[in-house]
C-alpha positions in Angstrom: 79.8 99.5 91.8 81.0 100.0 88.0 84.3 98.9 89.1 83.5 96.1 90.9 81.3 95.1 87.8 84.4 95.6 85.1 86.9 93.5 87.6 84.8 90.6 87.9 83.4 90.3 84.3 87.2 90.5 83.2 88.1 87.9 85.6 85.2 85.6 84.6 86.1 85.6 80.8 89.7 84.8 81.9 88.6 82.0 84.2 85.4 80.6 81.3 89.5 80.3 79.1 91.2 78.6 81.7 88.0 76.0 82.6 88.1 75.2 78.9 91.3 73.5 79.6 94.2 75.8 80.2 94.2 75.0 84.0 96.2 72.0 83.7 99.6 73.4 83.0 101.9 70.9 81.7 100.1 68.8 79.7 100.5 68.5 76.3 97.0 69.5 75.5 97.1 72.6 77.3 100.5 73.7 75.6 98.6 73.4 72.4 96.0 75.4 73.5 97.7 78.4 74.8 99.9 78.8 72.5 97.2 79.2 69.6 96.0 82.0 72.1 99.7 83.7 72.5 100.1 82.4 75.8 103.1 80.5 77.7 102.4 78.0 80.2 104.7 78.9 82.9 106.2 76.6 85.2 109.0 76.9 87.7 112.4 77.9 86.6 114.6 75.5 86.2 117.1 75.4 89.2 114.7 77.1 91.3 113.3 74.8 94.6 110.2 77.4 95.4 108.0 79.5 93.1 106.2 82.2 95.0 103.7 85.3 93.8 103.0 88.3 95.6 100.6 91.0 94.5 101.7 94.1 96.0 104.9 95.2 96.5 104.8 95.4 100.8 104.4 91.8 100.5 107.2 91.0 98.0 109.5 92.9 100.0 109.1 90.9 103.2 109.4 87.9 101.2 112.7 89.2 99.5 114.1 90.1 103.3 113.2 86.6 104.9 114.1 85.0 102.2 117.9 86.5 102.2 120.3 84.5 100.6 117.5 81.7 99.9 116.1 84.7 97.3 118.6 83.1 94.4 117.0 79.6 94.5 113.5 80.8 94.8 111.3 82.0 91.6 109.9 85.0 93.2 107.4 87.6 91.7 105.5 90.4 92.2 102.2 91.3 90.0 101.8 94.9 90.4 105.3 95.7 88.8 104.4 98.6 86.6 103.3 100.9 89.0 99.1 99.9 88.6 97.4 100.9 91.5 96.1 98.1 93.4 92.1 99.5 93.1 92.4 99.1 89.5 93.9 95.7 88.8 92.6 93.0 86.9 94.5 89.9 86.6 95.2 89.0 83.1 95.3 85.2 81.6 99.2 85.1 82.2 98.7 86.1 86.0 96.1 83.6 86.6 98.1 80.7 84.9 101.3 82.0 87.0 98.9 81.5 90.0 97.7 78.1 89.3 101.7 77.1 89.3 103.1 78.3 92.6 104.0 77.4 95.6 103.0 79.9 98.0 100.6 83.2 96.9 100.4 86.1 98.9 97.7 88.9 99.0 96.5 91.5 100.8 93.0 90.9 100.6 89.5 92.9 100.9 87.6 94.7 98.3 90.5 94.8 95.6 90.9 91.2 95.8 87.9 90.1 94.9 89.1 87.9 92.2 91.3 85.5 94.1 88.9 83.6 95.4 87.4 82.7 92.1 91.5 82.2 90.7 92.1 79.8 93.5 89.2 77.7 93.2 89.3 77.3 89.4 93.1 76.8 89.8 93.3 74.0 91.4 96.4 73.5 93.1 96.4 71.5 96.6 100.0 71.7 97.1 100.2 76.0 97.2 99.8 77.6 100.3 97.9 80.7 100.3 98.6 83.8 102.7 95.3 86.7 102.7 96.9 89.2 105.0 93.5 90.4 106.1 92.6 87.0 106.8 95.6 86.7 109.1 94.2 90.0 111.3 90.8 87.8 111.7 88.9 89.9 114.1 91.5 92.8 114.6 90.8 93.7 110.7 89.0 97.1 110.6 85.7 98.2 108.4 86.4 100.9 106.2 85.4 104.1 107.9 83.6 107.3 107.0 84.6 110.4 109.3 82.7 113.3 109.3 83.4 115.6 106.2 84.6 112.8 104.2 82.9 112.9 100.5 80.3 109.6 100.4 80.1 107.6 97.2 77.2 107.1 95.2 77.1 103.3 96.2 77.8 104.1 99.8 74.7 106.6 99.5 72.7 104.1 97.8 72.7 101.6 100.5 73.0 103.5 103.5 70.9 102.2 106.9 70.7 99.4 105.1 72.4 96.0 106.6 75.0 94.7 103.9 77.9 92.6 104.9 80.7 94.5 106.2 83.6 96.1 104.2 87.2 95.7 106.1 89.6 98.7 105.5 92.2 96.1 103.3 95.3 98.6 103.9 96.4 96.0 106.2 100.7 96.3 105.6 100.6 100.3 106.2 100.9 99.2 110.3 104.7 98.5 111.3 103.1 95.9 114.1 100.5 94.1 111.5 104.0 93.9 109.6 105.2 91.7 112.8 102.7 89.1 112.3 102.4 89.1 108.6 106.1 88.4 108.5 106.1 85.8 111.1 103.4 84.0 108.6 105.5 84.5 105.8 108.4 82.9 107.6 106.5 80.0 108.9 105.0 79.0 105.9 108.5 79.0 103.7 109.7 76.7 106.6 106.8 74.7 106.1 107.7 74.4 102.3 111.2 74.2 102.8 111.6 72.5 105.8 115.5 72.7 105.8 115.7 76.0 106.2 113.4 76.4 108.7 115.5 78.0 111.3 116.9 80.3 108.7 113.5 81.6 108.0 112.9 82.4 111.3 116.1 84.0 112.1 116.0 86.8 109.4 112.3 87.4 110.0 113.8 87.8 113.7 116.3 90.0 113.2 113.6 91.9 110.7 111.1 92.1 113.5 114.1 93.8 115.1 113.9 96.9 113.0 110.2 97.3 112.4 109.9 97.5 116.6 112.8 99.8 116.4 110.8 102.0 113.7 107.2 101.4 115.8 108.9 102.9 118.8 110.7 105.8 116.9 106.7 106.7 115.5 105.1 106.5 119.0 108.1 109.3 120.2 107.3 111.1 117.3 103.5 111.3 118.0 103.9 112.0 121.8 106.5 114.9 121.1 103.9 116.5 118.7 102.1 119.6 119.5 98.8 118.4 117.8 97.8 114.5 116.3 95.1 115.4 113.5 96.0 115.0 110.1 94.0 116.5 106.9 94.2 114.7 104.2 93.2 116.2 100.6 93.2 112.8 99.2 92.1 109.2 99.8 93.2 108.0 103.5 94.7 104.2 103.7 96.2 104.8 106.7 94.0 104.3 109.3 96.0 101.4 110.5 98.6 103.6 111.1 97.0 106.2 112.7 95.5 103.7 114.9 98.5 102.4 116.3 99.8 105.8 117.6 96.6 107.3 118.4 96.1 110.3 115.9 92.8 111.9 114.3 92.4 112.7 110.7 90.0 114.0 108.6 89.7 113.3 104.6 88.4 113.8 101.1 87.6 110.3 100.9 87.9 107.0 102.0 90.6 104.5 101.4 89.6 102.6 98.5 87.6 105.3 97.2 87.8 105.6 93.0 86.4 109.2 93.2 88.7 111.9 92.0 86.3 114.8 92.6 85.2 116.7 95.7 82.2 118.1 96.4 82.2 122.2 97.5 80.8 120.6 100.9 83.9 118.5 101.4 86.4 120.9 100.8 85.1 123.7 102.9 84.7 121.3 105.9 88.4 120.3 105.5 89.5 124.1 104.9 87.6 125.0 108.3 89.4 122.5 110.1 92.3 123.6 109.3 92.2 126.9 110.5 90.2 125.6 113.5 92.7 123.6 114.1 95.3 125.7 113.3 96.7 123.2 111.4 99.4 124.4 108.4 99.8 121.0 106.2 97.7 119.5 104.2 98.4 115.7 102.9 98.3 113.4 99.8 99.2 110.0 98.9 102.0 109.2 96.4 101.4 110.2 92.5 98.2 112.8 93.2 97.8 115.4 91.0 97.1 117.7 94.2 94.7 119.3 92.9 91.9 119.1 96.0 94.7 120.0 98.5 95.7 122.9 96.7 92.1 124.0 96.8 91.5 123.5 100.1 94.2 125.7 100.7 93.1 127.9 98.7 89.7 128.4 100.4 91.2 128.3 103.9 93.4 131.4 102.2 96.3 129.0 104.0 99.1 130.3 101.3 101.9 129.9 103.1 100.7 126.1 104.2 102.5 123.2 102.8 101.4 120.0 100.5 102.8 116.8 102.0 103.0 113.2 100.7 102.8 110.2 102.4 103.4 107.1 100.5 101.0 104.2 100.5 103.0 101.9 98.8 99.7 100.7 96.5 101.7 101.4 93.0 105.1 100.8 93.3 107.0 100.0 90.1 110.1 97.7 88.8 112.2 101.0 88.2 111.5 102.1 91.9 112.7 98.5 93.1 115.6 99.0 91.3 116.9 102.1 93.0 116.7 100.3 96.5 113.1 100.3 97.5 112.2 98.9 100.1 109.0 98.7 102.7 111.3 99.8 105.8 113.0 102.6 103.5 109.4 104.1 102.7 108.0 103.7 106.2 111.2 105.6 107.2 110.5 108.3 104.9 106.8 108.4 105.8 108.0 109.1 109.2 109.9 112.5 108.4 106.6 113.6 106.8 104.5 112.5 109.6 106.7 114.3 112.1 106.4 117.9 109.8 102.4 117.3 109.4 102.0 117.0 113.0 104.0 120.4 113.7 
């Protein structure tokens, strides 16, 4: 609740500033105005026929591989570049004024994206196209789930029985076949702002398509070949897209967009005991955790010789990451190797 507090009070002092009259970028007013704040209006690079934003990096890097050789006349950015994860975000002055000013914004949506609706309707801007990837799911979008064991939140205890609107599970891009459709979106809409390279769009997203199937089917072997399909997880779980696709179990410390860092004694002796009821010998985290509640699971199964895996969520990945090669279909790949050893 604190969190969702802090987010939305920072994103309503940034929109009071740009209501006050930096949301109309250009004119000579407004440069007047942000600059006696420190700010740059940004417009599009010169040269460049598109500018698009994307939040997260899953999102950037389908745009980067349908846009292909298009990518050098297109202004293209990411937000989350240093490595932030996407639960603790706030968009700054400069990120909302870079959304008022492009062409095409794409988001994952859900809980962490709270803000965008109030960016977009501030920002007005009835030439950008907008692209919520949950909102592209529609009714094949997934509440966030609570399995048994899994530590419950304060706020999830707090209004428990009680009828609130849903909550959807927003770790939409971690399923290789939501990746199908997202990308066919992404491609239709830069042929609808570019409509002279429409058939270029849709023949790299094509050919993209090609190789998340390819991966999709190389998971499904994976998961039939495997001796067992439960997963523990000593961490958060985002991947119950995933694991819905291919049919597994799992059982966590927490949910997906959980901010809790601790686990209760409860929690962590109901995921030791599944693991030696299961006779299970790995125990997972996602990307950049200290480890710290696997490795006490472990230690109250008395599991020493079981292994600490790491599946990568893609929520925090930074410039310097990019750089060395990066890319969704490299990571998925990756994930799979650790996927096949958790389910051994």
């Amino acid at each position: 609740m604190r969190r969702r507090y802090v987010r939305g009070l920072c994103v309503w002092m940034a929109m009071l500033l740009l209501t006050l009259g930096l949301s109309a970028c250009g004119s000579a007013q407004t440069e007047k105005e942000t600059e006696s704040l420190g700010i740059e209006t940004e417009e599009k690079e010169e040269g460049k026929s598109l500018k698009i934003i994307a939040v997260m990096f899953p999102e950037y890097d389908w745009l980067r591989e349908i846009l292909g050789e298009r990518l050098e006349e297109v202004e293209l950015e990411m937000l989350l570049d240093s490595g932030i994860d996407v639960h603790s975000y706030e968009p700054s002055l400069e990120d909302i004024l870079e959304i008022s000013s492009c062409d095409l914004f794409v988001y994952a949506g859900g809980e962490s994206s709270e803000w965008v609706d109030e960016v977009l309707k501030q920002s007005q801007n009835p030439q950008r196209k907008v692209l919520s990837l949950l909102e592209l799911l529609g009714s094949e979008a997934k509440e966030e789930e609570y399995v048994e064991g899994m530590e419950r939140t304060e706020e999830h205890e707090a209004h428990e029985g009680e009828e609130e609107e849903s909550e959807y599970d927003e770790h939409v891009w971690l399923s290789l076949r939501n990746a199908e459709r997202f990308t066919q979106s992404i491609a239709d809409t830069l042929g609808e702002l570019d409509e002279e390279n429409a058939e270029y769009y849709q023949s790299r997203q094509e050919a993209y398509r090609q190789k998340l199937a390819d991966l999709d089917e190389r998971y499904q072997m994976v998961v039939e070949a495997a001796p067992q399909k439960t997963l523990i997880f000593g961490d958060r779980f985002p991947f119950r897209y995933l694991t819905e696709d291919y049919g597994l179990s799992y059982y966590a410390a927490f949910a997906g967009c959980s901010t809790e860092i601790n686990a209760s004694f409860e929690t962590i002796v109901f995921l030791a005991d599944k693991m030696k009821e299961l006779e299970i010998s790995k125990i997972l985290t996602i990307e950049k955790s200290d480890e710290k509640i696997a490795k006490t699971v472990l230690e109250t199964a008395n599991l020493s010789e079981a292994e600490i895996l790491t599946l990568d969520s893609l929520q925090s990945v930074n410039q310097k990451e990019i750089e060395e090669g990066k890319t969704y279909l490299s990571t998925m790949e990756e994930n799979l190797e650790v996927l096949q050893k958790a389910l051994q």
